[in-house]
N, C-alpha and C positions, 0 to 999 in steps of 0.2 A: 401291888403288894405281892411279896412273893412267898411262897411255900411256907419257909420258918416261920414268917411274920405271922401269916395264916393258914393254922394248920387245917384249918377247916376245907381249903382247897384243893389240898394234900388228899383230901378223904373224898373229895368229889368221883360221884360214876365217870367212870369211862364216856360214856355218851354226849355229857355234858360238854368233854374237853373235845369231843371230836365235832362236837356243833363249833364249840368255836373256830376253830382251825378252819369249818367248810363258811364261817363268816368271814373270817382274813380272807379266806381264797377268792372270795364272791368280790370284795370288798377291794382286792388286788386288780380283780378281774374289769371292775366297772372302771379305774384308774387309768388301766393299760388302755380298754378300749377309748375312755377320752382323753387321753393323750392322743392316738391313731386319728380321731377325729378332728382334732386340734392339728396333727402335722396333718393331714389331709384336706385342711383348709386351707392350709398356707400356701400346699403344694396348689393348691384348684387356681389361690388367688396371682401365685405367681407365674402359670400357666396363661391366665388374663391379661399379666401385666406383657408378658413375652407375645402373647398375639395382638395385641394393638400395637408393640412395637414393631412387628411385622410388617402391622398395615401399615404405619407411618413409613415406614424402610421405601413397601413397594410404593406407595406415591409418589415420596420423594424420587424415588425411582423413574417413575412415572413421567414425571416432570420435568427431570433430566434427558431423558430419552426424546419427550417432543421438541424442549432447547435444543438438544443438538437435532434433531431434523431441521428446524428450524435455522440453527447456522449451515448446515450445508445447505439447504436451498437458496442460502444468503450469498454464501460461498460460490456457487453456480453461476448465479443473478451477474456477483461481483469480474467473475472469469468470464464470462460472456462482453461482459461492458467492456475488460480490460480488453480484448480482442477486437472489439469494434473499434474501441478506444486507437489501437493499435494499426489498426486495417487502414482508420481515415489518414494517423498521423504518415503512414507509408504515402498515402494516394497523395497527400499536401504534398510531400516531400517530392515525390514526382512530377509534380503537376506547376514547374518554377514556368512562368510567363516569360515569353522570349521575345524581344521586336523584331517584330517580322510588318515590311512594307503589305498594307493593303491594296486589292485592286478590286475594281471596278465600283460600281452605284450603291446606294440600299435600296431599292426597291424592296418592297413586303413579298414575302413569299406566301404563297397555297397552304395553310394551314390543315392537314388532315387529322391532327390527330392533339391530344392535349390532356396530357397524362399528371400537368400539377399545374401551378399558378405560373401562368408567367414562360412556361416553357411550350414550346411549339413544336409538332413533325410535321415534315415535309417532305413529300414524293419527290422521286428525284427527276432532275430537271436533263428531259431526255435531250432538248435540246444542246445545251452545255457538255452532255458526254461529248458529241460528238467534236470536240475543243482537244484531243490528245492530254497526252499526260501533263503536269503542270510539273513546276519545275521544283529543284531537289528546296528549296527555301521553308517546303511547308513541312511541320512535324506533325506524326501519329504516335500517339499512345495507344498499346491495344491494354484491352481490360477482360481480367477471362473469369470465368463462375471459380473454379477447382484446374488443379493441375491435370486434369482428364482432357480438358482442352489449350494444353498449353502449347502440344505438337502443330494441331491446329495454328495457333497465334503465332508460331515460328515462320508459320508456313506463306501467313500472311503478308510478316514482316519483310520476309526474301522478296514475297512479291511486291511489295509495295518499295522497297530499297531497289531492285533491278526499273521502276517506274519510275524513280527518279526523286521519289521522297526519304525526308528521314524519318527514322525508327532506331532511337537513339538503342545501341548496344547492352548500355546498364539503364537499367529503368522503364527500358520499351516497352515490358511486357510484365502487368501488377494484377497480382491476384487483391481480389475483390471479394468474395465469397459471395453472400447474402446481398452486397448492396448492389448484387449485378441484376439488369430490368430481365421480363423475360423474353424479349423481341431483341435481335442484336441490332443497334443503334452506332450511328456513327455523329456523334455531336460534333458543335462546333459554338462558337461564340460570340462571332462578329458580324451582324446583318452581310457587310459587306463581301463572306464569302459566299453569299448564297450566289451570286451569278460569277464569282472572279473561277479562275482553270483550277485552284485548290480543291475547291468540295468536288466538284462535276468531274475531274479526274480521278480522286482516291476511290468512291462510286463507282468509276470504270472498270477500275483494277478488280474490286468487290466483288463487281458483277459477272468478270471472267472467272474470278475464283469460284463462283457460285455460291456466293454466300449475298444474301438481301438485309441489307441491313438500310433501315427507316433511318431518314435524314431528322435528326432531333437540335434546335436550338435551344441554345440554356443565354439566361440574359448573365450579359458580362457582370452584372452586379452582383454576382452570386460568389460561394468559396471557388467554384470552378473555373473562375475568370481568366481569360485566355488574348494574347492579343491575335490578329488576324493571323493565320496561316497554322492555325494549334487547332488538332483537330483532335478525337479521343474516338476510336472504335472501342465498344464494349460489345462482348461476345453474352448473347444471351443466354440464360438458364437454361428455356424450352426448348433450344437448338440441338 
């Protein structure tokens, strides 16, 4: 109702209108302050919503980070395999069966030593050194740990090539890593060299170099299979 309508408001004290005015104000005041309360809810609760999605973030996070640890140690696993994988296909590759004529009997040799199934060492047969060198027919393969000993395996080769054997030029001389034993071993794979001038000569040569390598038989049934006169030095780890 305003003024004209009612004069009588018109006539009201002073006091009366300024109670009102300090009512709007109060009345303004409790509005403003819940509204503030009201955005300051919303603000708290989308603060809530933005820290759980945090946590969700770092786990997902979290989870990502052990998967890929997880494929690199996979990865590793895979590059180790690939390299052995690779190491044997080399050694096959080198390792082609030649015919070569056997000589002498089988007699069983001296078994000293027996390092898996099936496979035999055998001290070398001091009588047999003294038989001279055998003739150029039989072949050596050296086998070295790392290229720290390949001067080494050159060195053998010249010596065992001026003896009268061969050490073929490409493929003489095959890194092995890991699957080298750690006693240097000179295999071989046919009972019949154990007495014929092959083993008991390459042995000689060996023993002038000063290197002792244990006479090891591997049975011909194995990947290593060899016909008479195929011999294999492997230079050991521990040497």
């Amino acid at each position: 109702m305003s003024l004209e309508e009612n004069p009588a408001l018109s006539q009201a004290p002073e006091s009366t209108r300024a109670g009102s005015r300090r009512g709007l104000a109060r009345v303004a005041s409790i509005s403003v302050g819940a509204a503030s309360a009201v955005v300051a809810g919303f603000i708290f609760l989308g603060y809530r919503q933005l820290d759980s999605l945090r946590r969700q973030i770092e786990a997902r996070q979290s989870q990502l980070n052990d998967l890929q640890s997880r494929y690199d140690a996979l990865d590793t696993s895979y590059r180790e395999l690939e390299t052995s994988y690779n190491q044997l296909k080399y050694i096959a590759s080198a390792l082609k069966p030649q015919a070569e004529p056997g000589n002498g009997s089988t007699p069983g040799a001296t078994s000293v030593d027996r390092p898996a199934s099936g496979i035999t060492a055998s001290p070398v047969n001091r009588t047999a050194l003294s038989n001279g060198p055998a003739t150029s027919t039989a072949q050596v393969v050296i086998h070295i740990v790392d290229e720290s000993q390949r001067r080494e395996a050159e060195a053998l080769a010249a010596q065992l090539r001026a003896a009268g054997y061969i050490v073929p030029v490409s493929r003489g001389i095959v890194l092995v890593g890991s699957f080298a034993p750690r006693l240097t071993q000179l295999r071989y794979f046919q009972r019949s060299d154990e007495q014929g001038p092959y083993l008991a000569g390459i042995a000689k040569v060996l023993q002038q170099a000063k290197v002792e390598a244990h006479l090891m038989y591997i049975p011909p049934d194995t990947r290593s299979a060899a016909t008479p006169g195929k011999f294999e030095l492997w230079l050991g780890a521990a040497e």
